[in-house]
PDB file of N, CA, C and O in Angstrom, chain B, residues numbered from 101:
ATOM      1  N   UNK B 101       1.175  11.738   3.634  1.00  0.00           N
ATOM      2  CA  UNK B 101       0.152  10.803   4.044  1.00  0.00           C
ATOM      3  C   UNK B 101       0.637  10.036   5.260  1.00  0.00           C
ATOM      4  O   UNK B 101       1.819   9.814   5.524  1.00  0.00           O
ATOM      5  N   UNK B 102      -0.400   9.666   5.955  1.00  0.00           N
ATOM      6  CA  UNK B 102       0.163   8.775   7.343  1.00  0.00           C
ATOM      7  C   UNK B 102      -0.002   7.244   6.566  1.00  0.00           C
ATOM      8  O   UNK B 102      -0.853   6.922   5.737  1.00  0.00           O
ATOM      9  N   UNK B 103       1.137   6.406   7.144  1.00  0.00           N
ATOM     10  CA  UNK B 103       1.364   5.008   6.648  1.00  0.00           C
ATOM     11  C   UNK B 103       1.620   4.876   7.905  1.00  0.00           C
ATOM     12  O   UNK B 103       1.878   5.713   8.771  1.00  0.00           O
ATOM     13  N   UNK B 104       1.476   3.145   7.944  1.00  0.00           N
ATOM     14  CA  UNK B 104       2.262   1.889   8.915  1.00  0.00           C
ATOM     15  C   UNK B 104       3.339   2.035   8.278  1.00  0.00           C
ATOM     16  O   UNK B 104       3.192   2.498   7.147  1.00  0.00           O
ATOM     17  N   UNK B 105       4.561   1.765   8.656  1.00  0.00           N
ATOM     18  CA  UNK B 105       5.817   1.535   7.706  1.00  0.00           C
ATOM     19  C   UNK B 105       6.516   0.719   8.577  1.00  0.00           C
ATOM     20  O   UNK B 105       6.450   0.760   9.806  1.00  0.00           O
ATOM     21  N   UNK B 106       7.356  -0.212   7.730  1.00  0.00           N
ATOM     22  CA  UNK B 106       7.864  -1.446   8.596  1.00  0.00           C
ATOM     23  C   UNK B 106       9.504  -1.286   7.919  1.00  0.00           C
ATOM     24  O   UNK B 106       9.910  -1.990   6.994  1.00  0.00           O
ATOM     25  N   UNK B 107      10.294  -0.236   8.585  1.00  0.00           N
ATOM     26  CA  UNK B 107      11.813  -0.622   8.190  1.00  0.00           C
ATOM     27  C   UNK B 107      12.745  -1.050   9.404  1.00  0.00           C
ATOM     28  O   UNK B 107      12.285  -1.314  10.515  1.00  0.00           O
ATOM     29  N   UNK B 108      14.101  -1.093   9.092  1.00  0.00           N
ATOM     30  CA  UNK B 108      14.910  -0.916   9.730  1.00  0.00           C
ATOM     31  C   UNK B 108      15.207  -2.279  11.038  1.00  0.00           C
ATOM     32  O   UNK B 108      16.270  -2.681  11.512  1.00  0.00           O
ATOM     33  N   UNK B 109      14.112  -2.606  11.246  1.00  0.00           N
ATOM     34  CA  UNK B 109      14.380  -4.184  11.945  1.00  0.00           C
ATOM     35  C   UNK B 109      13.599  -5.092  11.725  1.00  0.00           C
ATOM     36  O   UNK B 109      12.449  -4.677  11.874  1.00  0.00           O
ATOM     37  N   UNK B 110      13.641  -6.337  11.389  1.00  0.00           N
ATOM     38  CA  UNK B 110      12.650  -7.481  11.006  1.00  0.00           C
ATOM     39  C   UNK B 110      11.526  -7.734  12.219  1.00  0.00           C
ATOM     40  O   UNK B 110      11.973  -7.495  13.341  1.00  0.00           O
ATOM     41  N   UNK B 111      10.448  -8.082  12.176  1.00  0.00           N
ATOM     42  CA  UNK B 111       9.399  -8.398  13.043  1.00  0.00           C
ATOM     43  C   UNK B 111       8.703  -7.250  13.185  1.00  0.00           C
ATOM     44  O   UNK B 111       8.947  -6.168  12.650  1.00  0.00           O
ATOM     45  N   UNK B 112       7.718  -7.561  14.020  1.00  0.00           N
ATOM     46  CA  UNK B 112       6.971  -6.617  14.952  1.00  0.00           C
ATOM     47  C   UNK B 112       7.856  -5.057  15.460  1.00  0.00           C
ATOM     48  O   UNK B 112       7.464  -3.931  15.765  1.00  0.00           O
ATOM     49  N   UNK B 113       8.868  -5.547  15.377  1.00  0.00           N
ATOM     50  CA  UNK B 113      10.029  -3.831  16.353  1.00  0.00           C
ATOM     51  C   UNK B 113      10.213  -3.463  15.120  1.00  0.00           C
ATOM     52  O   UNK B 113      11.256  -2.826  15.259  1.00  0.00           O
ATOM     53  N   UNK B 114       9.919  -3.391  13.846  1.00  0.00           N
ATOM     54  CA  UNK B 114       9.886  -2.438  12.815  1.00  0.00           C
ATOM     55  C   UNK B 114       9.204  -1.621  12.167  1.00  0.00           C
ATOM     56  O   UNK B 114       9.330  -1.016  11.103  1.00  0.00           O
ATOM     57  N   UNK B 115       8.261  -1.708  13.178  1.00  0.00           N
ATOM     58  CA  UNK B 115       6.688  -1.190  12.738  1.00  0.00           C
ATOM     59  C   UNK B 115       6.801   0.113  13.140  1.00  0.00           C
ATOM     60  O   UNK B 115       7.547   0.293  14.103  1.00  0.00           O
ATOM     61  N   UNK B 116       6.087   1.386  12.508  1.00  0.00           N
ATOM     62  CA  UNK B 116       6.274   2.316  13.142  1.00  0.00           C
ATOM     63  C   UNK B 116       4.653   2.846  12.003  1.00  0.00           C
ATOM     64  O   UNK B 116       4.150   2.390  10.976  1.00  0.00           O
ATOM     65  N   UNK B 117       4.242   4.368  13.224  1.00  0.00           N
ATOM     66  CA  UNK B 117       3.043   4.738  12.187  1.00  0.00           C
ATOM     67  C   UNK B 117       4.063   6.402  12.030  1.00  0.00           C
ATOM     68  O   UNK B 117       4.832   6.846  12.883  1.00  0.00           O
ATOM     69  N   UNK B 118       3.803   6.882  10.983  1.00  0.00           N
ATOM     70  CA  UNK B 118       4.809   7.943  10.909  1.00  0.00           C
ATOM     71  C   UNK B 118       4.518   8.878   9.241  1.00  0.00           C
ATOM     72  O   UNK B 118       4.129   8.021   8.448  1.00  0.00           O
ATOM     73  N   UNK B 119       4.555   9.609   8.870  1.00  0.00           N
ATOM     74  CA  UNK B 119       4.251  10.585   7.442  1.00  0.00           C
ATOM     75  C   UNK B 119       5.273  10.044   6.481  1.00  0.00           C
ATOM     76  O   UNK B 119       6.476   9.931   6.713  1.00  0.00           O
ATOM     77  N   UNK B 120       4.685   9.746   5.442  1.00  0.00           N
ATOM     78  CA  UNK B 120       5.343   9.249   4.371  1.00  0.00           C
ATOM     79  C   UNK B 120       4.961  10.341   3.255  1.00  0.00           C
ATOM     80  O   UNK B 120       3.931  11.011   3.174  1.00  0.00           O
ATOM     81  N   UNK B 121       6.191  10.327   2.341  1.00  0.00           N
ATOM     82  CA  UNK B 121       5.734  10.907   0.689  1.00  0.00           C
ATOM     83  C   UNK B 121       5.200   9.871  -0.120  1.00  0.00           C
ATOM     84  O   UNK B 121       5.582   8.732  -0.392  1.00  0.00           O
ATOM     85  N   UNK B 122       3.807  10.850  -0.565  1.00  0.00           N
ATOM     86  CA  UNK B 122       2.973   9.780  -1.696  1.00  0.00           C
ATOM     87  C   UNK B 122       3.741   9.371  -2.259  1.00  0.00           C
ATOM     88  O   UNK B 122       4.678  10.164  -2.352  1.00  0.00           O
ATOM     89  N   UNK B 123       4.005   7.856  -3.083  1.00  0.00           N
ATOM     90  CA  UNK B 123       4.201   7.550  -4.581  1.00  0.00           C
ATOM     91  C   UNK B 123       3.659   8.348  -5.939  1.00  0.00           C
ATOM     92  O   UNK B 123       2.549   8.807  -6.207  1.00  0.00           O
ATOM     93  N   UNK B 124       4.539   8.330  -6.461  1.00  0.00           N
ATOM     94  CA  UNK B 124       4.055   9.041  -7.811  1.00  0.00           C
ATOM     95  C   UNK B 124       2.789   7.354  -8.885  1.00  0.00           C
ATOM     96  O   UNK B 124       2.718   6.128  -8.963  1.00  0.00           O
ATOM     97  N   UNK B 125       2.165   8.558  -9.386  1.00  0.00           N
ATOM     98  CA  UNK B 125       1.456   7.658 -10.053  1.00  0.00           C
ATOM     99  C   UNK B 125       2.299   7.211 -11.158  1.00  0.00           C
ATOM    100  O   UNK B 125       3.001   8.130 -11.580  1.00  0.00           O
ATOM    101  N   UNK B 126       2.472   6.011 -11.811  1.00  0.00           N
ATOM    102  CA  UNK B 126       3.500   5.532 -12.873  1.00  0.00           C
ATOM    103  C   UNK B 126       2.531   5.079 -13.689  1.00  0.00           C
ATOM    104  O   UNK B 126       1.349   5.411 -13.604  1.00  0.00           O
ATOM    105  N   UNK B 127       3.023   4.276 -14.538  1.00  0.00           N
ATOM    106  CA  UNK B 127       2.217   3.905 -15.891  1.00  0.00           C
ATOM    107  C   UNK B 127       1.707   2.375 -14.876  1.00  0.00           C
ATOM    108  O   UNK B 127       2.329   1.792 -13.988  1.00  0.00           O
ATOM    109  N   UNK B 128       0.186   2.068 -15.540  1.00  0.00           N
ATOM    110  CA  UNK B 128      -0.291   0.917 -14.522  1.00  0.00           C
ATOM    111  C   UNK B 128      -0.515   1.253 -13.264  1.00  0.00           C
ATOM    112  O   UNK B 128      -0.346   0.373 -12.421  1.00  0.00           O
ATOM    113  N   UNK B 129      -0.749   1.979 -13.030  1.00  0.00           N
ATOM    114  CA  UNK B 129      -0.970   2.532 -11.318  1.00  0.00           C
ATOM    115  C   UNK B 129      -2.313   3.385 -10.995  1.00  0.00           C
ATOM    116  O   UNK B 129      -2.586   4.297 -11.776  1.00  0.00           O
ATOM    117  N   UNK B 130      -2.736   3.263 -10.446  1.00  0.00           N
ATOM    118  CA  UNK B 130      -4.000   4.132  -9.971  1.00  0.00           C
ATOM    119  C   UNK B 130      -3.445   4.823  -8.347  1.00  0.00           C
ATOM    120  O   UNK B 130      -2.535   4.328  -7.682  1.00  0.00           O
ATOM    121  N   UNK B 131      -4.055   5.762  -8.050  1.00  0.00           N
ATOM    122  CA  UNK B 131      -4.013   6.127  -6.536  1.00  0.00           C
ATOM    123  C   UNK B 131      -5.461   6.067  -6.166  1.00  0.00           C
ATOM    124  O   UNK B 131      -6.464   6.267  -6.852  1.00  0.00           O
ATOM    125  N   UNK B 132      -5.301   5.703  -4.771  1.00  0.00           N
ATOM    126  CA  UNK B 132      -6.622   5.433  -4.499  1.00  0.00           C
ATOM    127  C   UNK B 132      -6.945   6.156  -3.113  1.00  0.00           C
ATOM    128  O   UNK B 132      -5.962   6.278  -2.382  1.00  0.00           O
ATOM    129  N   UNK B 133      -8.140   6.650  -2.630  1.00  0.00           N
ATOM    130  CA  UNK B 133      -8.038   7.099  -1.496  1.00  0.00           C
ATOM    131  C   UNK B 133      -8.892   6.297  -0.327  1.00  0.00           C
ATOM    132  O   UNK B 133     -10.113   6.435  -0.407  1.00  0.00           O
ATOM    133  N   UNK B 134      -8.436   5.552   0.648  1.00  0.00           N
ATOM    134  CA  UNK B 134      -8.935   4.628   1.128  1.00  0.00           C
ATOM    135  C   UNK B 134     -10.018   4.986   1.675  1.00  0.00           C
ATOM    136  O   UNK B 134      -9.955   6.214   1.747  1.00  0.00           O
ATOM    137  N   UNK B 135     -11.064   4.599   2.143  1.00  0.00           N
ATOM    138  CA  UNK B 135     -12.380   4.963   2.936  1.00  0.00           C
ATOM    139  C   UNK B 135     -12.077   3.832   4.336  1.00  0.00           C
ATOM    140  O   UNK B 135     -12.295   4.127   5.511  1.00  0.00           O
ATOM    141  N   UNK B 136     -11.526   2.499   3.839  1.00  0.00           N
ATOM    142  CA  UNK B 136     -11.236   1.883   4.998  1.00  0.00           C
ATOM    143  C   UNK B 136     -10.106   1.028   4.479  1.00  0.00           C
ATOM    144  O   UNK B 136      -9.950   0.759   3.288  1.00  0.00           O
ATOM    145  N   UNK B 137      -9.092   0.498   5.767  1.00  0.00           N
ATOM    146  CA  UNK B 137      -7.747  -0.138   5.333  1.00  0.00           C
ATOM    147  C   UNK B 137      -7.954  -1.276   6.657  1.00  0.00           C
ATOM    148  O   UNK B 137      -8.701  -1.060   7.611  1.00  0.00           O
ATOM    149  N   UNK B 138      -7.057  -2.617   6.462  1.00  0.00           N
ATOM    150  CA  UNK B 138      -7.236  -3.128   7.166  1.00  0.00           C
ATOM    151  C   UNK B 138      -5.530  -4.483   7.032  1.00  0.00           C
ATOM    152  O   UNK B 138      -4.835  -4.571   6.020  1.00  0.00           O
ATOM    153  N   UNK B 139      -5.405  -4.935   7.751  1.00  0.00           N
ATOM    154  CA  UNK B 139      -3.870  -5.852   7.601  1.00  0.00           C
ATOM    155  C   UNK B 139      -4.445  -7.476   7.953  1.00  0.00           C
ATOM    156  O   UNK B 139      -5.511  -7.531   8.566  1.00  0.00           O
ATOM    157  N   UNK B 140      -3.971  -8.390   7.692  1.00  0.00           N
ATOM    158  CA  UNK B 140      -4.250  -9.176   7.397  1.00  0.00           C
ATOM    159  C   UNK B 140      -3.005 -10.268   7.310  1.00  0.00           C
ATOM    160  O   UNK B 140      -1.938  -9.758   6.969  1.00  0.00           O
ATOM    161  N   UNK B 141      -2.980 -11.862   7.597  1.00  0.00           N
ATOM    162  CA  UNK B 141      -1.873 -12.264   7.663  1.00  0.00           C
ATOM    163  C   UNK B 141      -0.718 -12.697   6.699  1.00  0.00           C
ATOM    164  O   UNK B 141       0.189 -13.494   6.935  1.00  0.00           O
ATOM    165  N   UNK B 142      -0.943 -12.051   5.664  1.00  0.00           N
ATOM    166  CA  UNK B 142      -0.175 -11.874   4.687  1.00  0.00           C
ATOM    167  C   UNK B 142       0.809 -10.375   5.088  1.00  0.00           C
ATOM    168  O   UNK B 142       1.887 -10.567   4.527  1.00  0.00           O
ATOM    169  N   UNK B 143       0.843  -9.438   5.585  1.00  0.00           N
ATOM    170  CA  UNK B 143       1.143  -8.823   6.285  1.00  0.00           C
ATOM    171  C   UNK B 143       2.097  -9.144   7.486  1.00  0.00           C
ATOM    172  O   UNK B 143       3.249  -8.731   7.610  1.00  0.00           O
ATOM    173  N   UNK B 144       1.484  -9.866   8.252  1.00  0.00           N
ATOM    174  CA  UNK B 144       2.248 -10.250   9.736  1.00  0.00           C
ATOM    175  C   UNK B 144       3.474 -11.180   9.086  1.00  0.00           C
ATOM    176  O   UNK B 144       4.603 -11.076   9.564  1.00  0.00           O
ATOM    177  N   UNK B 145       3.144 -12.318   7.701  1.00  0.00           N
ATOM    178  CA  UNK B 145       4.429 -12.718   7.234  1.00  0.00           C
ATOM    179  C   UNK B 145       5.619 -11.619   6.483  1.00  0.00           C
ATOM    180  O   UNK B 145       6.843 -11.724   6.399  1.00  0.00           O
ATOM    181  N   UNK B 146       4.850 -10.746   6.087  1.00  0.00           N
ATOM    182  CA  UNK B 146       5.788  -9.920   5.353  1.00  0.00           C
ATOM    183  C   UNK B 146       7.063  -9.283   5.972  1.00  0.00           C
ATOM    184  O   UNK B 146       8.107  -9.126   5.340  1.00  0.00           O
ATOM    185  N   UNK B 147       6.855  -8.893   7.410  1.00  0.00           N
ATOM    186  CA  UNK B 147       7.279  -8.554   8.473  1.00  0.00           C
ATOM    187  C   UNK B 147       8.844  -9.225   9.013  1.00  0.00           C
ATOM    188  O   UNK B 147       9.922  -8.790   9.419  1.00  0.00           O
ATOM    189  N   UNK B 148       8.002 -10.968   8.642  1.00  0.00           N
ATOM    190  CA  UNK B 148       9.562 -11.385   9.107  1.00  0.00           C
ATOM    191  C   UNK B 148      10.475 -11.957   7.433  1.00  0.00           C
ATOM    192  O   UNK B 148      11.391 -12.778   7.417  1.00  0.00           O
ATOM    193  N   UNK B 149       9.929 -11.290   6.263  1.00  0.00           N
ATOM    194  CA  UNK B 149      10.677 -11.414   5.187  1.00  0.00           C
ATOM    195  C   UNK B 149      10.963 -10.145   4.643  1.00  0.00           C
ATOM    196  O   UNK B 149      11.737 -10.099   3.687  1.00  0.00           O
ATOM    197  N   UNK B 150      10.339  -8.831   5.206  1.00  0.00           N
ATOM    198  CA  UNK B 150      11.218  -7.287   4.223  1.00  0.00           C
ATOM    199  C   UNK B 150      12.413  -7.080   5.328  1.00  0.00           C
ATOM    200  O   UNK B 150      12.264  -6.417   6.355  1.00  0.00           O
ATOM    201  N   UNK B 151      13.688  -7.788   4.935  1.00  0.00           N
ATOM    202  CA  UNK B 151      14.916  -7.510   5.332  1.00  0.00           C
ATOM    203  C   UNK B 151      15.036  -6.080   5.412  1.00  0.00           C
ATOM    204  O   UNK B 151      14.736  -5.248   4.556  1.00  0.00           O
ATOM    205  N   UNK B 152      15.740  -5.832   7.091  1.00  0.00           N
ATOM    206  CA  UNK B 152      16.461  -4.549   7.547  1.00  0.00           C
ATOM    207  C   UNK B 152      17.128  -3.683   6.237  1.00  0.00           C
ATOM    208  O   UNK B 152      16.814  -2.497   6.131  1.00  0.00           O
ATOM    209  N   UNK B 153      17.939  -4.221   5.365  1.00  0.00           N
ATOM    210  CA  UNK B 153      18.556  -3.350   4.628  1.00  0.00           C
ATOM    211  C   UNK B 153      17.534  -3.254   3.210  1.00  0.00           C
ATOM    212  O   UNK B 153      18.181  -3.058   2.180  1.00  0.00           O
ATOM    213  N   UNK B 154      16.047  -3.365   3.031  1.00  0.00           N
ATOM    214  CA  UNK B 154      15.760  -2.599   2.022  1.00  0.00           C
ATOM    215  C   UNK B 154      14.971  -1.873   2.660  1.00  0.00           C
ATOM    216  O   UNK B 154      14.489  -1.991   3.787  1.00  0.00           O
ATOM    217  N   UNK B 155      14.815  -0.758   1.516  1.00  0.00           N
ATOM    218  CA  UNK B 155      13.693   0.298   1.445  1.00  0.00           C
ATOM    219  C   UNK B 155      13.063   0.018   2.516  1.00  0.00           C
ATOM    220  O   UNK B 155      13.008  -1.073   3.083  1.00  0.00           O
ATOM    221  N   UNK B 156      12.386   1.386   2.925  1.00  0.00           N
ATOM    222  CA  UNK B 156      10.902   1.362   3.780  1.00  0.00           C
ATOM    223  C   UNK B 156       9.512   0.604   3.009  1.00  0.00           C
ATOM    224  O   UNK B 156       9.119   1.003   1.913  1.00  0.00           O
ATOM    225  N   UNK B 157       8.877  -0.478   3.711  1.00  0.00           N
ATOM    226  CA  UNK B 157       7.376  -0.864   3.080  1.00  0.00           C
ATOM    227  C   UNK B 157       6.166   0.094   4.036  1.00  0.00           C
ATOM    228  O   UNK B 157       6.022   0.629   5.136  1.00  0.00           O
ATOM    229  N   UNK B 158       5.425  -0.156   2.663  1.00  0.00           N
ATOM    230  CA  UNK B 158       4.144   0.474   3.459  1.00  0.00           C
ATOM    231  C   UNK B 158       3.248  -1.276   3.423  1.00  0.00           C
ATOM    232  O   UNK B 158       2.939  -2.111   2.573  1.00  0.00           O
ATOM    233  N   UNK B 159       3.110  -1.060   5.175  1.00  0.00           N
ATOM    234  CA  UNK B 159       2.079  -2.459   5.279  1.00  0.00           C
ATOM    235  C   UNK B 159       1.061  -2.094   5.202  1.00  0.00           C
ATOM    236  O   UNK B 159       0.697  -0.932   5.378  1.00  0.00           O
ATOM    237  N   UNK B 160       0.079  -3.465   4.786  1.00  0.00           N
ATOM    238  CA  UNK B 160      -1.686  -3.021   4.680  1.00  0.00           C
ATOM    239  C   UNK B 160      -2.145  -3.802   3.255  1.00  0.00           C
ATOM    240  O   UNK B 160      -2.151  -3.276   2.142  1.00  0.00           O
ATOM    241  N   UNK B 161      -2.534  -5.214   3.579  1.00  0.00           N
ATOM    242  CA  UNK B 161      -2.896  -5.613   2.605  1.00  0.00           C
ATOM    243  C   UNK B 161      -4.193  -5.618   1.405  1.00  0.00           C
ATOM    244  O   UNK B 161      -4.257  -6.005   0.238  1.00  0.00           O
ATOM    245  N   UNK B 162      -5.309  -4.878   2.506  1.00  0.00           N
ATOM    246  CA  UNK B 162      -6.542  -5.405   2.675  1.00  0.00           C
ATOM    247  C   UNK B 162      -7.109  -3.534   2.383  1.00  0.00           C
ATOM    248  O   UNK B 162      -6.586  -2.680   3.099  1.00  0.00           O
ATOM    249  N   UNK B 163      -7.956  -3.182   1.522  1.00  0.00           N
ATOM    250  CA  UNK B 163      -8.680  -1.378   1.899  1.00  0.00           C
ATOM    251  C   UNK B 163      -9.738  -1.426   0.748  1.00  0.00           C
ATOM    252  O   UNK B 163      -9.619  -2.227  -0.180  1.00  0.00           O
ATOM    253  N   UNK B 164     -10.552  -0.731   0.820  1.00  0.00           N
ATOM    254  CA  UNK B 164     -11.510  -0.120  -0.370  1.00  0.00           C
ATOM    255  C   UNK B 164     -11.530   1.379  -0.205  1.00  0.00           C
ATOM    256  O   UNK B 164     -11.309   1.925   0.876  1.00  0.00           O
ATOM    257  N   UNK B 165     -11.826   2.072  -1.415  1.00  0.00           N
ATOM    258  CA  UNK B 165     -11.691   3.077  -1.728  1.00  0.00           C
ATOM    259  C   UNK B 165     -12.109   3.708  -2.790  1.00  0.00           C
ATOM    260  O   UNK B 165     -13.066   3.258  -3.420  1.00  0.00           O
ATOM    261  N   UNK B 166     -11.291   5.172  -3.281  1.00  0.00           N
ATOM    262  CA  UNK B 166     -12.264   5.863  -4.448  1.00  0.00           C
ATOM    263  C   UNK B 166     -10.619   6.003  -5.244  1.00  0.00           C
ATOM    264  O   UNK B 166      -9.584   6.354  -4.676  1.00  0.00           O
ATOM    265  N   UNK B 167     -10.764   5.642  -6.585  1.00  0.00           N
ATOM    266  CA  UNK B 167      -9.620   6.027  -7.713  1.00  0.00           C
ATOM    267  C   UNK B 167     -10.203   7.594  -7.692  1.00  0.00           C
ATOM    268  O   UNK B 167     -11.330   8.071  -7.823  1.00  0.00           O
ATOM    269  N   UNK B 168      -8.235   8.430  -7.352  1.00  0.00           N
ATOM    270  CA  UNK B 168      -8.776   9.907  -7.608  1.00  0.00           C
ATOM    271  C   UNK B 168      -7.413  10.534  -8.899  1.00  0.00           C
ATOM    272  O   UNK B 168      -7.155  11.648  -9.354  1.00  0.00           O
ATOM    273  N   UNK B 169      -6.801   9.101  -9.116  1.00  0.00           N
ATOM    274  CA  UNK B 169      -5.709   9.376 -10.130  1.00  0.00           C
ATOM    275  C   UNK B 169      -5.529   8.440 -11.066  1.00  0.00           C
ATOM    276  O   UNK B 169      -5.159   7.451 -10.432  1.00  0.00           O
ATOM    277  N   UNK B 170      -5.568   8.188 -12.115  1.00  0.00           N
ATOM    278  CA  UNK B 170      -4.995   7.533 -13.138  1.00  0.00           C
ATOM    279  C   UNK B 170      -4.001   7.358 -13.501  1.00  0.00           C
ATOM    280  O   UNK B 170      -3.444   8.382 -13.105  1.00  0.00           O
ATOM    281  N   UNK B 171      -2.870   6.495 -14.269  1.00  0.00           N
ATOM    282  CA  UNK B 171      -1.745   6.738 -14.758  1.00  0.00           C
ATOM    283  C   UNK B 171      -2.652   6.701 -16.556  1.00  0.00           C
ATOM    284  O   UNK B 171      -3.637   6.027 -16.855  1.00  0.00           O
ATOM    285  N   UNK B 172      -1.982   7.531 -17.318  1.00  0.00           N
ATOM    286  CA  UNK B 172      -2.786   7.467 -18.906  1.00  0.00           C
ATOM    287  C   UNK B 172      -3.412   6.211 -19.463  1.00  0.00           C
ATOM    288  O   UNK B 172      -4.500   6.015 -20.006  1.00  0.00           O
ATOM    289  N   UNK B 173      -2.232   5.290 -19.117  1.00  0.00           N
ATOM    290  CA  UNK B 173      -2.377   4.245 -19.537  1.00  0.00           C
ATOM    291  C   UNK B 173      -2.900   3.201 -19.121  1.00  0.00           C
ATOM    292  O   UNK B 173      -2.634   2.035 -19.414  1.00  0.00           O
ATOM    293  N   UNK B 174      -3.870   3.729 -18.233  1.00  0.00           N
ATOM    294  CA  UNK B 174      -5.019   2.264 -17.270  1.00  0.00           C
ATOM    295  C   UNK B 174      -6.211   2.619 -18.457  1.00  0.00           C
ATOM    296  O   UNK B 174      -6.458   3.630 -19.115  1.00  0.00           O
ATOM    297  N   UNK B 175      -6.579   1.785 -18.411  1.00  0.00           N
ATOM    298  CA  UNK B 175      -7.834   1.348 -19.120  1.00  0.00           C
ATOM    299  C   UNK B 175      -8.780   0.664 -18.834  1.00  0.00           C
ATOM    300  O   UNK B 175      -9.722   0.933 -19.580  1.00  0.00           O
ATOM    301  N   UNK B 176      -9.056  -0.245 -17.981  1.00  0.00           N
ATOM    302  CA  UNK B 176     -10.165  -0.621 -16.863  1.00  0.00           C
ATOM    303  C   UNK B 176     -10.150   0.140 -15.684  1.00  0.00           C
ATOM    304  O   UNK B 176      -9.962  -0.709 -14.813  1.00  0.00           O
ATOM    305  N   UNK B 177     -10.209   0.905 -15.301  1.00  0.00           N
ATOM    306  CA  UNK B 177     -10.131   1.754 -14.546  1.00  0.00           C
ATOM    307  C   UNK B 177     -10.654   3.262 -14.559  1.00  0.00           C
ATOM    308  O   UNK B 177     -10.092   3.919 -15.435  1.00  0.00           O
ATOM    309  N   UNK B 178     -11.496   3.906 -13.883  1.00  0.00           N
ATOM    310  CA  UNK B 178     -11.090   5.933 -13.542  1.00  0.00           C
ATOM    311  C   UNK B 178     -11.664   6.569 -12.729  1.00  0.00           C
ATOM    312  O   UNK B 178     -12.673   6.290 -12.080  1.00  0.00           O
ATOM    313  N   UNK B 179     -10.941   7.589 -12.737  1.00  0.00           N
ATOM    314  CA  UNK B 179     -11.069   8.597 -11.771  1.00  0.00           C
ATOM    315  C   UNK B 179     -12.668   8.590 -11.181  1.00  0.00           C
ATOM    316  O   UNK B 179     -13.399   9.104 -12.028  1.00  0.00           O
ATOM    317  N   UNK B 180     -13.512   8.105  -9.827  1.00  0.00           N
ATOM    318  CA  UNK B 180     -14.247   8.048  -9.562  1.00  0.00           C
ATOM    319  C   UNK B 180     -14.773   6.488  -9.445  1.00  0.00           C
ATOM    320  O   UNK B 180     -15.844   6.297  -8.869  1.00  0.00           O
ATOM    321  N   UNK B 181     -14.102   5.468  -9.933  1.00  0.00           N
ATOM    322  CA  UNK B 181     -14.092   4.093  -9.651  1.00  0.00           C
ATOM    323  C   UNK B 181     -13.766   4.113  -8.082  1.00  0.00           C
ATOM    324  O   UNK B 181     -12.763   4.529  -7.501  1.00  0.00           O
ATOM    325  N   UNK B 182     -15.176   3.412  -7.487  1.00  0.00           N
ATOM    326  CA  UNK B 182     -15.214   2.408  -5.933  1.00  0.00           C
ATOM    327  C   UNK B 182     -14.585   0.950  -6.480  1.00  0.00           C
ATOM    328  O   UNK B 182     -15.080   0.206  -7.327  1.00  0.00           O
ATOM    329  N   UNK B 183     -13.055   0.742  -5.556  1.00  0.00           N
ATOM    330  CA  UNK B 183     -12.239  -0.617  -5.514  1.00  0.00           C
ATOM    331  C   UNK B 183     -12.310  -0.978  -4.282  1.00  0.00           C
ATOM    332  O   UNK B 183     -12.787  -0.298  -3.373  1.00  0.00           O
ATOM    333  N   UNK B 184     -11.815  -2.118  -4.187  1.00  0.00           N
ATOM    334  CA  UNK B 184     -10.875  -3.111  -3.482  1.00  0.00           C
ATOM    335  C   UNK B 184      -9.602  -3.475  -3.486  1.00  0.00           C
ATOM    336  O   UNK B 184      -9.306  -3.738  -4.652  1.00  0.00           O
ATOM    337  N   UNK B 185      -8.948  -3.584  -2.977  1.00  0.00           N
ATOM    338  CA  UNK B 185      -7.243  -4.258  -2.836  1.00  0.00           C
ATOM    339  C   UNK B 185      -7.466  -5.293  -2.970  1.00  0.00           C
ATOM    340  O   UNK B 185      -8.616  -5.701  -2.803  1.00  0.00           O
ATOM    341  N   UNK B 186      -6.383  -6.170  -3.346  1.00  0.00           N
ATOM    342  CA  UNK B 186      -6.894  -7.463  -3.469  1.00  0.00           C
ATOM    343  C   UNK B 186      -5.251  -7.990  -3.880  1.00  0.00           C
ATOM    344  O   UNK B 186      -4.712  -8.086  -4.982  1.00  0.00           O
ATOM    345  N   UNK B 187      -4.751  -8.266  -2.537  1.00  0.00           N
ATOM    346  CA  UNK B 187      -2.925  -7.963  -2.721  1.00  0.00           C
ATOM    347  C   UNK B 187      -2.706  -9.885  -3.227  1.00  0.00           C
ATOM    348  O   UNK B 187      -1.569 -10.352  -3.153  1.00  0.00           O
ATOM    349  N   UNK B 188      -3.792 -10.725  -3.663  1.00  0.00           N
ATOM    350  CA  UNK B 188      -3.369 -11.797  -4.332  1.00  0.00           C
ATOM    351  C   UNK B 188      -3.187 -11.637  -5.949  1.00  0.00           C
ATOM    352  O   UNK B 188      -3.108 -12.521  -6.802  1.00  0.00           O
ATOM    353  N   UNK B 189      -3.144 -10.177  -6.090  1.00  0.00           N
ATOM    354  CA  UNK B 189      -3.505 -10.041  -7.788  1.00  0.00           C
ATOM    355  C   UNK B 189      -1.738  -9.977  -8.386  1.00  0.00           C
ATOM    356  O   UNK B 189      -1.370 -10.133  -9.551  1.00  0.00           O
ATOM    357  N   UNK B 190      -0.928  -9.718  -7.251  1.00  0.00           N
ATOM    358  CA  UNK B 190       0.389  -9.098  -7.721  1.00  0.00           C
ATOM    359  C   UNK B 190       0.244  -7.880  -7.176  1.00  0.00           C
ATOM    360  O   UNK B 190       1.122  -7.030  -7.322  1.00  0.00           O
TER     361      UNK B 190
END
């Protein structure tokens, strides 16, 4: 999948757009396939707090979309559910 991904230097110079491997779906997780994505300034702070030495993030706070995966154990949720992100939920 194509992502924003923000590693390797703090700020703005860590941004890169580049092919990432999906996440696996885990227990509590849905995959979703975006119809539209969008960033937002919760984002632009994140930037100068995901320190150089962790992991790669995928930025993008903000998308709606179609659930095309379940993990077993969602239960408000399925396959064919229209969402929202809503990155104040956790």
């Amino acid at each position: 999948m194509k992502a924003i991904i923000h590693e390797g230097k703090q700020g703005i110079e860590g941004l890169s757009l580049r092919d990432f491997q999906e996440p696996e779906v885990n227990s509590g997780m849905v995959k979703i396939k975006l119809k539209t994505a969008g960033l937002n300034r919760r984002d632009l702070m994140v930037l100068t707090r995901h320190k150089e030495e962790q992991p790669p993030l995928i930025i993008g706070s903000d998308g709606a979309g179609t659930i095309v995966e379940a993990a077993g154990d969602v239960t408000n949720a399925a396959e064919g559910d229209e969402v929202i992100i809503n990155p104040g939920l956790g």
